[in-house]
Every structure is written in structure tokens, then in C-alpha cells.
C-alpha positions, 0 to 999 in steps of 0.5 A: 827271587827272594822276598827282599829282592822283590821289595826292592824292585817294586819299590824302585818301580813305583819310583821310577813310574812316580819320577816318570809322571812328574817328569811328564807334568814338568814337560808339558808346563815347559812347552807351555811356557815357551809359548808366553811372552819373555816379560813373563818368562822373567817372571815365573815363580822359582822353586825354593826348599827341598826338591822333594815329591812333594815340593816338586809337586806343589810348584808344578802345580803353581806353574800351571796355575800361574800360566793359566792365570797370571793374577790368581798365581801373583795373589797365592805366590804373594801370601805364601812368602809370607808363610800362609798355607794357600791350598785350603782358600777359596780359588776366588779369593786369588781374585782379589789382588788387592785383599791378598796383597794387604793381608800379605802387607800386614803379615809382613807388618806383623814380622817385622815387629814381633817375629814370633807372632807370624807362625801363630797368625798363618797357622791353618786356625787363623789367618786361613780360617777367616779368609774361609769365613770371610774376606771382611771378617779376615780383614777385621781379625787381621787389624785387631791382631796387628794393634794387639802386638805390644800385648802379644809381645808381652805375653810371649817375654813373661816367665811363664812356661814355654808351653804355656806361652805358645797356647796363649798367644795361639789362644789369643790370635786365633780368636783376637777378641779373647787376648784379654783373657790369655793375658788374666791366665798369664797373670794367674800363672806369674802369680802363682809362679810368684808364690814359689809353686812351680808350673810343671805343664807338657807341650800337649794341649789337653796338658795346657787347658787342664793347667789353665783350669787349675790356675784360676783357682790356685791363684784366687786362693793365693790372692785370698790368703795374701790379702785377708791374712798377709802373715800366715802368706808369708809363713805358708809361702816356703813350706809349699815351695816342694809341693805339686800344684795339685798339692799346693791348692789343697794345702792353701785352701785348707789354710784360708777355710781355718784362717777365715774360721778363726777370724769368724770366730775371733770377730764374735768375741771381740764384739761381745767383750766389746759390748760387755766392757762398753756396758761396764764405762769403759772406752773400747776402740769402735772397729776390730783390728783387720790382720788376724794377728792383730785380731788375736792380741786385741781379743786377749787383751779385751778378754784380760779386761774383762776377767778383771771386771768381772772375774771368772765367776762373772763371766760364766754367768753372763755368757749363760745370760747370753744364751752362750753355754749352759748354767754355770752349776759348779758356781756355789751361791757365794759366786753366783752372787759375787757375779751378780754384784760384777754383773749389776753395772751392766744389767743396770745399764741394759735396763736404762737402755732399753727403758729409753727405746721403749 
């Protein structure tokens, strides 16, 4: 006999013993159903689905049940239409016919008003794993799911990815006090989404965790830039539309470190030009201007101004006055003196001042 031949026939056999051995439990419930009354009869549960080995067991097994014991078998029945895997609870918990009863009524509840939010609920992570924590602790988790919907719905219609919607509404359902924190991530993602940057995420959840670390900081940075500094925002936005995410984070963070140097440094010459044509009589605006365009052409225009008091002589000196750069020794005598004279209003002026505060 061949080796293929043998294979067979022992495959068929251990079919065979299998199909015998249901056979076996399926006559034994039978006998005992026909010794039960006809109302109860009318009201043995029905195999629904496939007649698979695995099907045919489980109801054989739920026929048993319900004829030793009618309530715990209503109570199961009662939450597996509604979809909840039953065989990891607590045999007592079928006890309860009132408990069961409602936590079936509040997933129906659920479906009726946001279908897709039901698979995530009966999932072994929810629904289940409180009712093992805790008939009360399940009860609580259930009601606070129930009042969020609204909140679910929206996370599931936003234009996020598909991936990425199924983990956060599994996020939040599984453990309900964290929605608003599914919903900060949702909003990274659209604002990131927003900025042209495409969100490449795998089905995977280790995939989908990573993406979440990587959204807070992306879409802090996109905040930082399109509200610090809204022009270079705009400039940005189309030349980072091809990149990879991981890119796009290290080309916005190198643009807000220059822009946030430049204002720094922007910032400083401003008050200093400020100061020194304040000193000579002029009016001067009191506060900066707060885009750095804006920031940039009232620099140069306070600078122009003070090339005009003091010239260029003038203002090599005083910056040496300031401690800002070294002595200006390519000065001849007639130029340091020329600055000294542009100079004189404002070391007057700073002399009267601190004069009065002494």
C-alpha cells in the first residue's frame, strides 16, 4: 500500500471516529429532549451558520446546557445573537438574567444606532473582559460606550486612514475613559493629513502605534510653523507634499529651529536700533511687528534710519560701546570723530538718564 493510500485511509478514519462521536452526543441530547415538556420543546435554540465540526459542537453543547439549565442557556443565547463570544464568562454570570438581558439591550442599542461600533464592543477586549472584571465595572464601561457614540461616529467618518480608524475606535472602546484621547490622535492625523503629508500606516498594530508616536510630534511642529510663522507655512506646504513622513518631520523641524533663530536674532536688533534712534528723538513704534516678514522689513527700515543718523562710522563705534563687536580700528581719527559727534545726542541722553535715576 502506498504511502498516499495510507493517508487517506487514515484521514477518513479519524473522520469517520469524529462524525461517530457527534453522532453519539447529538442522540443523547435528543433522547433527552424528548423527555421535556412540548413548550419547551418549542423553544430549543437552532443551529444558524455553517454545519461545521466546530459549529455542530458548539450547539451540541448549548443543547446540553439549555436542558440542564434553561436560564443560564436563555442568558448565553440572549448575548451571542448580539454577537459576544460567550465561552470565556463566568458560568454565574448566566445567573443573572437581568444583567445579561441588558447588556444584550444596550448592544442592540449600540447597532441600531452606529453598526460599526458593535464588533469593536463584543470583541474579546471589551464587552467580555469586563464582564470577567466585574458585572458592575461592565455595566459602567457599557453606559459610558453607549453615551460616546456620536463621538465614535465621528471618528470612524473622519478621512483618516481605514487602519487607523479601527485602532482608535478599538482604543477607545476597549478602555472608554481614553476617547478623548483617540479623538487628540484623530485630529493629529487630519492636521497632519491637512499639510499635504500623506499617512502611509499597514493593518498591523505595532504599524499603527508607531504612526501615533509620530503624529504628536509631526503635527505639533505643523502647528508651531503655521502659527509662529504663517508664510513660510504656506511656502513649505507644497514642497514636502512628496516626502515620507519621517521626511516631512525632519524638513518642518528644520525650518521652525532657522525661523525661530532668525526671529531671536531679528528680535535683538530690532530693540537695539530701537533704543538707539529712541535716544537720538525719534518716535519709534513701542512693540515689534509679530510675522517675520513683517519683523524683517521693520528691521531694515530701523536700520536705514540709523545709517542715516549716524552713519557708518557711528554705528561700528557704538556697537563696540555695546559690547557687540570689537573696535572698530579701520576707523581713521577723522571718522571715529565723526562718530563721536552722530554719537553725542545719545551718550548725552544716556548720561541725563541715568543722572535722574541715580
Amino acid at each position: 500500500m502506498s504511502p498516499l493510500h495510507f493517508d487517506l485511509l487514515s484521514s477518513l478514519h479519524s473522520a469517520s471516529a469524529e462524525v461517530d462521536d457527534l453522532c453519539r452526543r447529538a442522540r443523547k441530547v435528543q433522547e433527552q429532549a424528548q423527555r421535556l415538556e412540548e413548550p419547551q420543546k418549542q423553544s430549543m435554540p437552532t443551529l444558524t451558520g455553517r454545519w461545521s465540526k466546530a459549529a455542530l459542537t458548539a450547539h451540541i453543547e448549548m443543547l446540553q446546557e439549555w436542558i440542564r439549565d434553561p436560564v443560564r442557556s436563555r442568558n448565553r443565547q440572549s448575548l451571542q445573537q448580539v454577537g459576544v463570544n460567550t465561552h470565556s464568562l463566568p458560568e454565574e454570570f448566566f445567573d443573572e438574567t437581568e444583567r445579561a438581558e441588558a447588556f444584550a439591550d444596550q448592544v442592540r442599542a449600540v447597532t441600531e444606532r452606529f453598526e460599526p461600533l458593535q464588533q469593536f464592543l463584543v470583541s474579546d477586549e471589551a464587552l467580555p473582559t469586563w464582564i470577567r472584571s466585574g458585572f458592575d465595572q461592565a455595566d459602567t464601561n457599557l453606559t459610558e460606550v453607549v453615551n460616546n457614540v456620536p463621538r465614535y461616529e465621528r471618528l470612524w467618518t473622519s478621512n483618516n486612514p481605514e487602519a487607523l480608524k479601527r485602532y482608535l475606535i478599538f482604543f477607545g472602546v476597549s478602555q472608554p475613559g481614553k476617547i478623548a484621547e483617540a479623538e487628540e490622535i484623530s485630529r493629529q492625523a487630519e492636521t497632519v493629513s491637512n499639510f499635504g503629508i500623506t499617512l502611509s500606516v499597514h493593518e498591523e498594530i505595532e504599524d499603527v502605534e508607531m504612526l501615533c508616536g509620530m503624529l504628536a510630534s509631526l503635527s505639533g511642529l505643523i502647528v508651531t510653523l503655521s502659527e509662529n510663522f504663517p508664510e513660510e507655512s504656506a511656502s513649505l506646504q507644497d514642497s514636502i507634499s512628496s516626502e515620507s513622513m519621517e521626511r516631512a518631520k525632519e524638513i518642518i523641524e528644520e525650518k521652525v529651529r532657522q525661523c525661530e533663530e532668525e526671529r531671536t536674532a531679528l528680535l535683538s536688533q530690532w530693540h537695539d536700533l530701537r533704543n538707539s534712534l529712541s535716544l537720538l528723538g525719534e518716535n519709534i513704534e513701542s512693540s515689534p511687528p509679530q510675522t517675520l516678514p513683517s519683523l524683517r522689513v521693520s528691521v531694515e527700515k530701523l536700520r536705514n534710519e540709523s545709517n542715516s543718523k549716524l552713519g557708518a562710522e557711528g554705528i561700528a563705534l557704538l556697537g563696540f560701546l555695546r559690547e557687540q563687536r570689537d573696535f572698530p580700528s579701520e576707523l581713521s581719527n577723522e571718522a571715529i570723530e565723526r562718530a563721536l559727534i552722530s554719537l553725542r545726542p545719545l551718550i548725552l541722553r544716556a548720561i541725563k538718564e541715568e543722572s535722574h535715576d541715580a
